[in-house]
C-alpha positions as CSV (number, residue, x, y, z in Angstrom):
1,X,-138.0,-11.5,19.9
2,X,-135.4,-9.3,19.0
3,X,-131.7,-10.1,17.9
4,X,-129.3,-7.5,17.4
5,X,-125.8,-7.8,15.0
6,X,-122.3,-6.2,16.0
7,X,-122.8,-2.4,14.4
8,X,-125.8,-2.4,16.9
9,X,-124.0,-4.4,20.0
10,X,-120.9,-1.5,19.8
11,X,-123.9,1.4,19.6
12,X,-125.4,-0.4,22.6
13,X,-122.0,-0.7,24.6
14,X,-121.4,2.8,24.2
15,X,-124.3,3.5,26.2
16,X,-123.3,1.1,28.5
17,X,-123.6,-2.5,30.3
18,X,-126.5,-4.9,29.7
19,X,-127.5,-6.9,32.9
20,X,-127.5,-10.1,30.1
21,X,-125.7,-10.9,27.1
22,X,-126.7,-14.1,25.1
23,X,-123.6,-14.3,22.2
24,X,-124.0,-16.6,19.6
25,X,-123.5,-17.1,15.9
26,X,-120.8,-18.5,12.9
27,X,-117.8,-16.5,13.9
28,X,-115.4,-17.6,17.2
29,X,-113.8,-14.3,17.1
30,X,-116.1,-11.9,17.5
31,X,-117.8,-14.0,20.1
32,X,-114.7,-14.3,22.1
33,X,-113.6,-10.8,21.4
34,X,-117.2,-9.7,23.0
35,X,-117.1,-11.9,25.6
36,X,-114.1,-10.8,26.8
37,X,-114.9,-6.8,25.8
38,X,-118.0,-7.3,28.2
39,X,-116.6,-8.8,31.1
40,X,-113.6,-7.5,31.5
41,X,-116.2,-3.8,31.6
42,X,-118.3,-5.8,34.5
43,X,-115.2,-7.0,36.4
44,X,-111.5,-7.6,36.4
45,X,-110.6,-11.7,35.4
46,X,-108.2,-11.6,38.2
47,X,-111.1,-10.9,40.7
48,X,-111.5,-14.4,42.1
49,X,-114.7,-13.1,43.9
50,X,-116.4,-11.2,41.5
51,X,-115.4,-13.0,38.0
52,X,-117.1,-16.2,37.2
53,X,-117.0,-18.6,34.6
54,X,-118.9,-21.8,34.3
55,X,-119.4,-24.1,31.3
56,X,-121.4,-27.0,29.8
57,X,-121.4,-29.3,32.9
58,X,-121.8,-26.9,35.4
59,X,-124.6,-27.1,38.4
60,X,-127.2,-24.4,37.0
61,X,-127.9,-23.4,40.9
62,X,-124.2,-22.8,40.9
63,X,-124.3,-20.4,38.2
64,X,-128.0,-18.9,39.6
65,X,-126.3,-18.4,42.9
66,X,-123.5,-16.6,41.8
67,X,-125.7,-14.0,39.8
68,X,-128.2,-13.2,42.7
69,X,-124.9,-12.6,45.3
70,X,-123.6,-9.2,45.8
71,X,-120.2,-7.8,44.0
72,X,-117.5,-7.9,47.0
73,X,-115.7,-4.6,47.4
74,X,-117.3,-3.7,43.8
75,X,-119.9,-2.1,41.5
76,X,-120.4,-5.1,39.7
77,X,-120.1,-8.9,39.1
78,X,-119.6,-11.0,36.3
79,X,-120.7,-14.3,35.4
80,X,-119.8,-16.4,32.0
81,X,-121.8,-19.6,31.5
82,X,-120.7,-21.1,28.3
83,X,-122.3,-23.5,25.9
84,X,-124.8,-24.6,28.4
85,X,-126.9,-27.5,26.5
86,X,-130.5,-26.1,26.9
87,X,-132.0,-28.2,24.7
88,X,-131.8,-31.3,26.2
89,X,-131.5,-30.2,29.7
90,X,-133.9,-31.1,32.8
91,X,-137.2,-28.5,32.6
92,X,-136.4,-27.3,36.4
93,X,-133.1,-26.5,35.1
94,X,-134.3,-25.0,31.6
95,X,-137.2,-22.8,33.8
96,X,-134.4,-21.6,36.1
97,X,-132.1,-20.9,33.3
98,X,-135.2,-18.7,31.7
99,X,-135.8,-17.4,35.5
100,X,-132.1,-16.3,36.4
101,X,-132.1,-14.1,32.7
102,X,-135.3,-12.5,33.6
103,X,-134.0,-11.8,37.7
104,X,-130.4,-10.3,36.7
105,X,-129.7,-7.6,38.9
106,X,-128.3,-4.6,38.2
107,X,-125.5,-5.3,40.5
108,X,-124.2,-8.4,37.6
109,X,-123.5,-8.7,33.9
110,X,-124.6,-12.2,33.0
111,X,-123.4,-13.3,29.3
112,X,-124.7,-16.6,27.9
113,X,-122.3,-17.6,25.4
114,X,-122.2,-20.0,22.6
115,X,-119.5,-20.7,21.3
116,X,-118.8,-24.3,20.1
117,X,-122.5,-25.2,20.4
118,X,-124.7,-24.0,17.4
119,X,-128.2,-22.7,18.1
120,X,-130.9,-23.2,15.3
121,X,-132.4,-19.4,16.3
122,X,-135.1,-19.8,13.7
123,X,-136.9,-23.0,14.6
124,X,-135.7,-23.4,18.2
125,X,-138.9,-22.7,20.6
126,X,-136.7,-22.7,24.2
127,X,-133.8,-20.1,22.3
128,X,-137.0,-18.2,21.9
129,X,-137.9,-18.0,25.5
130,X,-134.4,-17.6,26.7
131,X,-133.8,-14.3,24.5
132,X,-137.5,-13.6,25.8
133,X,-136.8,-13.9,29.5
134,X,-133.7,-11.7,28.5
135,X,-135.5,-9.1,27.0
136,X,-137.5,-9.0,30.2
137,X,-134.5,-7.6,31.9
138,X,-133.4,-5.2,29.5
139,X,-131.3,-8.2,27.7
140,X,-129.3,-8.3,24.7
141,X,-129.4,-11.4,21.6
142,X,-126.3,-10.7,19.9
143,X,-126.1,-12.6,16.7
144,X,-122.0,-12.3,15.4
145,X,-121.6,-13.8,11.9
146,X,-118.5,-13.2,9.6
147,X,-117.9,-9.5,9.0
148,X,-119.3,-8.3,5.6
149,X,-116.5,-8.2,2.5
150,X,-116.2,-4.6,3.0
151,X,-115.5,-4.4,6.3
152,X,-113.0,-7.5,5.6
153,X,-111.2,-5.4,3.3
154,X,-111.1,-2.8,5.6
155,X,-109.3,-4.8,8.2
156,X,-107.5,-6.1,6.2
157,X,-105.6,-3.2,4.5
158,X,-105.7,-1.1,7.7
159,X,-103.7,-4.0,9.3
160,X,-101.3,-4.0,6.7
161,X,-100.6,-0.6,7.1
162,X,-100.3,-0.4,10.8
163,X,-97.4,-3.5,10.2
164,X,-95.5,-0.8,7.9
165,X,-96.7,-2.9,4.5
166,X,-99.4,-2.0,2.0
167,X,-102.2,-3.9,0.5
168,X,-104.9,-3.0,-2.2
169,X,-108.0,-3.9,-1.2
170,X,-108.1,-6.0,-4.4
171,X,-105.5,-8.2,-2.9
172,X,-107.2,-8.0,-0.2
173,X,-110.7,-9.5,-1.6
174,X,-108.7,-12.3,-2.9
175,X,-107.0,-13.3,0.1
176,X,-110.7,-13.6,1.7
177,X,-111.5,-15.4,-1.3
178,X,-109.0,-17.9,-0.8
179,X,-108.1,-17.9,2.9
180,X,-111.9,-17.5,3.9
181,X,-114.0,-14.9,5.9
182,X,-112.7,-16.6,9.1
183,X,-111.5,-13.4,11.3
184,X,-108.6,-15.7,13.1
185,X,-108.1,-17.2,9.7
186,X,-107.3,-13.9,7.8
187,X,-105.3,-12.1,11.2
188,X,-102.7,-15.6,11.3
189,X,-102.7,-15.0,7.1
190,X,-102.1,-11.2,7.3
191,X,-99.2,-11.6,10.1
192,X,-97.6,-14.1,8.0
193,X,-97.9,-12.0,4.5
194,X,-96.2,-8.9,6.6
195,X,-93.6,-10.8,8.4
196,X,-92.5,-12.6,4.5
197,X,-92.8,-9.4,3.0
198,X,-91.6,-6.7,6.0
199,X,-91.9,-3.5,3.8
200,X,-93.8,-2.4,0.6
201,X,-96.4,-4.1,-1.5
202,X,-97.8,-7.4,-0.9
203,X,-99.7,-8.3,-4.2
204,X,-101.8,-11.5,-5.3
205,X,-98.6,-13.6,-6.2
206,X,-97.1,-12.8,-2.5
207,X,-101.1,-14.1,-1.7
208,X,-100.1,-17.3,-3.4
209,X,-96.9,-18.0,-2.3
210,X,-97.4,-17.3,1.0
211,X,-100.7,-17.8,2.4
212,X,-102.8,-20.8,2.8
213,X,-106.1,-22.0,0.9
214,X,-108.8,-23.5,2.1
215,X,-110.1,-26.5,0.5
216,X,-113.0,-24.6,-1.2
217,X,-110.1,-22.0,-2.5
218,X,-108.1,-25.0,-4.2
219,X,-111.1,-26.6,-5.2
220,X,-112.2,-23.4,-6.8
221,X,-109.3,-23.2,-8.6
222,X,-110.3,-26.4,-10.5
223,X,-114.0,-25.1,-10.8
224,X,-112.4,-21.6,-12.5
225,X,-109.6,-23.6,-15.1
226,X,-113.3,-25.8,-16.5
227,X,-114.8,-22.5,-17.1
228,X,-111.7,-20.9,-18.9
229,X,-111.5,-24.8,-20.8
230,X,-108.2,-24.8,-19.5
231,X,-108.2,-28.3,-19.7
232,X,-104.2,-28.6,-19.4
233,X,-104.5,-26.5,-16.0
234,X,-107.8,-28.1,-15.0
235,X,-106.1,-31.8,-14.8
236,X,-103.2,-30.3,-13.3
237,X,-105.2,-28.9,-10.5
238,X,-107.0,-32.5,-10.1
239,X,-103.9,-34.0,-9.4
240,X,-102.5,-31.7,-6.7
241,X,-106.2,-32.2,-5.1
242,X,-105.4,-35.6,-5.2
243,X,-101.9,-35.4,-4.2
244,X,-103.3,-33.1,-0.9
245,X,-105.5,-36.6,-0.3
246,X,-108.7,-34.5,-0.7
247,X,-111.9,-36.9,-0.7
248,X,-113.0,-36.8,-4.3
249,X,-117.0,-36.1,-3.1
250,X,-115.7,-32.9,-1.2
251,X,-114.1,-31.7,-5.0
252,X,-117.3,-33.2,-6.7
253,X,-119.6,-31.2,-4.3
254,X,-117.3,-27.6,-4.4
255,X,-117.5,-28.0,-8.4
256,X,-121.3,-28.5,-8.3
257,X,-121.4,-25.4,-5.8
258,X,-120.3,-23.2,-8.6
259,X,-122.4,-24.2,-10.9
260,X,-125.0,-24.2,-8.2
261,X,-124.6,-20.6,-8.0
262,X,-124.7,-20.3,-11.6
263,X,-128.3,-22.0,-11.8
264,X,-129.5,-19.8,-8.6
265,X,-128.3,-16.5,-10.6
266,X,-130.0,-17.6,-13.8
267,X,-133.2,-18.5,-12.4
268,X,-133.6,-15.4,-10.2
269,X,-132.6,-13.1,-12.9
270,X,-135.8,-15.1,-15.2
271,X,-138.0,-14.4,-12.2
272,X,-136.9,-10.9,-11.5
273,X,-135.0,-11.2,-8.1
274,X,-132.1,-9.3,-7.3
275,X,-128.4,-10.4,-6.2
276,X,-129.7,-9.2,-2.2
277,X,-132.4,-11.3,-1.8
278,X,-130.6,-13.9,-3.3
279,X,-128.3,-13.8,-0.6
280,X,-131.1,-13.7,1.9
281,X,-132.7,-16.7,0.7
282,X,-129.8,-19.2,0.1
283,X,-127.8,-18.1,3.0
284,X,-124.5,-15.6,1.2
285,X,-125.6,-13.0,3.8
286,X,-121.4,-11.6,3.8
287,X,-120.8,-13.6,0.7
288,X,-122.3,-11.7,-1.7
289,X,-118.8,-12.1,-4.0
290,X,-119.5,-15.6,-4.7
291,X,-122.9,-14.0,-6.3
292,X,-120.8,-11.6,-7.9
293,X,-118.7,-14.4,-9.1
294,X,-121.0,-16.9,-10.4
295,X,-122.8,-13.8,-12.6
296,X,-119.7,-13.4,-14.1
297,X,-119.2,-17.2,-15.0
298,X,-122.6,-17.1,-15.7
299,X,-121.7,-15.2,-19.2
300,X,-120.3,-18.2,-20.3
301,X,-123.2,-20.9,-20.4
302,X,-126.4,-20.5,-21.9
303,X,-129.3,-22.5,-20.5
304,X,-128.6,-25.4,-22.7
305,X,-125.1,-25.9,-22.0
306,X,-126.1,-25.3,-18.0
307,X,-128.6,-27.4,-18.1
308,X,-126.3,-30.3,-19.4
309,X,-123.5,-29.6,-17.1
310,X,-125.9,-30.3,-14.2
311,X,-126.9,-33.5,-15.8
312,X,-123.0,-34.5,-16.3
313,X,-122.4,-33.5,-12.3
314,X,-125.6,-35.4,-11.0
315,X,-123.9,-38.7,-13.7
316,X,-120.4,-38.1,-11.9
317,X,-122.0,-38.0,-8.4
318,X,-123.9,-41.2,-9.1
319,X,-120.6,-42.7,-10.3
320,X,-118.8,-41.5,-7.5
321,X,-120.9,-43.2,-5.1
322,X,-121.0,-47.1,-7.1
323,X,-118.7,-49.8,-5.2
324,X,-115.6,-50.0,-7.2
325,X,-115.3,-46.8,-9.1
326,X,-112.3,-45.4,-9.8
327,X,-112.9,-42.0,-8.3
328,X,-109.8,-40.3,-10.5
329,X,-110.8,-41.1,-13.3
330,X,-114.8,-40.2,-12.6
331,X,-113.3,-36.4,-11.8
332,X,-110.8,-36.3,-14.7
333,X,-114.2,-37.7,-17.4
334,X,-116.6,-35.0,-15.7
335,X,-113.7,-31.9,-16.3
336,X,-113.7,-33.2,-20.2
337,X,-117.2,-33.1,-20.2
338,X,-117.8,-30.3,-18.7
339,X,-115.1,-28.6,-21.0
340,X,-116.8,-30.0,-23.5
341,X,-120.0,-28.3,-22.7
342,X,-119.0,-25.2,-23.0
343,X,-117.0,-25.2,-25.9
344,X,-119.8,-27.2,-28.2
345,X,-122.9,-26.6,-26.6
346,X,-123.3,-30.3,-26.5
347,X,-122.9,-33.6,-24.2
348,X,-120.0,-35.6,-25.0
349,X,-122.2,-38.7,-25.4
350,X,-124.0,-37.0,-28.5
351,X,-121.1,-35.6,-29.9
């Protein structure tokens, strides 16, 4: 079983059409931007008789049928089946699914696409016999995840330019830091920063003013004034969290993903693992900044003073979760703790 990623899909369509496609993966744009890439090489959308699109409740035969028919007045046809639910579909129709990628002919492109439906491609045995059966017919698994930082950057700063603005790619990093790696996300954020600014330079504090965070991003924030023991800023922050009605266990769980990071750093670097196969392991495949990020926080805790402000999250999330607690003032204890931690090298409780 072989699944291929976008730098090989773009080598692959250069060469030309495969008679399958099977699309899935984390990010809606590429998927959509393939799909559409793909088909539109197979056969005009406006082409009633040789364009076809079927989703989730479709009749399989339906979809079989259309595949095995010949292109009218055309080389080829297309046919788009989207988010068909294979894992919990009849086995005639799941052995027919696995029969019509294996029987493509050359005269169709047939792209199975999934787009709001997530496929668990490690442990799932029938997404193992699809791409299989696709393979058989000189098929394509095409896994599209978020685009790396670099190439982020990349987009991001070539867009700018093209829109008559400029960007440094460090602004650029931190608007992926605080927008997200979302490709839809960053375009919408990117239009809006070149429309507000129209010409010249659009720096971090055009970033802030401008663009929107995402939770994580604000939440962050908070995470970053605790490990500067800003605790003026820090409380601040809490309050605008609360003020945006965010549920306090969301801002409990992004602070304990920082320090999370943290303890993942420090316990690779004791056993010798690199920053990459960090990011293999725990999933920052196209993350790697928040690796990057948490080494750098890292600097500021020894294992002591990590080791008690895992104890003081665990306390808060324990607290968080008792009938009648006031969650405000749970958050605004942990930040003095935490503080705390880092300045004295000791719990608050023993102090």
């Amino acid at each position: 079983m072989a699944i291929i990623f976008e730098d090989m899909l773009k080598k692959k369509l250069s060469m030309g059409l495969a008679p399958v496609y099977i699309l899935f993966g984390e990010d809606g744009f590429l998927k959509k931007n393939y799909t559409d890439k793909i088909s539109r090489r197979a056969a005009d959308p406006q082409d009633v008789f040789n364009y076809c699109k079927f989703g989730a409740g479709c009749q399989l035969q339906d979809a079989y049928d259309a595949a095995m028919q010949l292109p009218f007045m055309s080389d080829k046809k297309c046919i788009i089946l989207s988010d068909y639910d294979f894992e919990h579909c009849s086995k005639t129709d799941f052995d027919r699914l696995c029969q019509l990628l294996s029987e493509v002919p050359d005269t169709a492109v047939f792209l199975l696409v999934f787009d709001s439906v997530e496929v668990d491609f490690k442990k799932s045995s029938k997404f193992k016999k699809l791409i299989s059966a696709a393979e058989k017919n000189g098929g394509l698994a095409v896994r599209l995840d978020h685009r790396k930082m670099p190439e982020l950057i990349k987009m991001l700063t070539d867009g700018a330019t093209k829109r008559g603005c400029k960007m440094e790619a460090g602004t650029a990093k931190y608007l992926i830091e605080t927008a997200g790696d979302d490709i839809n996300i960053l375009r919408n954020e990117l239009e809006k920063l070149c429309a507000f600014t129209k010409s010249g330079n659009i720096d971090r504090n055009t970033v802030d003013l401008v663009s929107v965070k995402t939770v994580e991003a604000s939440v962050y924030n908070l995470s970053k004034h605790i490990l500067e023991c800003d605790i003026k800023e820090s409380l601040s922050t809490l309050d605008e969290l609360f003020f945006m009605h965010i549920e306090p266990m969301i801002i409990l769980h992004t602070v304990s993903s920082a320090y999370v990071d943290m303890y993942r750093i420090y316990a690779a670097s004791k056993a010798g693992v690199r920053v990459p196969e960090i990011a293999e392991l725990f999933g920052y495949k196209g993350r790697e900044f928040v690796l990057e990020r948490a080494a750098k926080d890292l600097r500021k805790l020894d294992e002591n003073k990590l080791r008690l402000s895992l104890e003081a999250l665990v306390n808060a999330d324990m607290s968080l979760k008792s009938f009648g607690a006031d969650s405000k003032i749970i958050l605004e204890q942990l930040i003095i703790r935490l503080i705390y931690i880092i300045v004295k090298g000791e719990s608050v409780d023993k102090a």
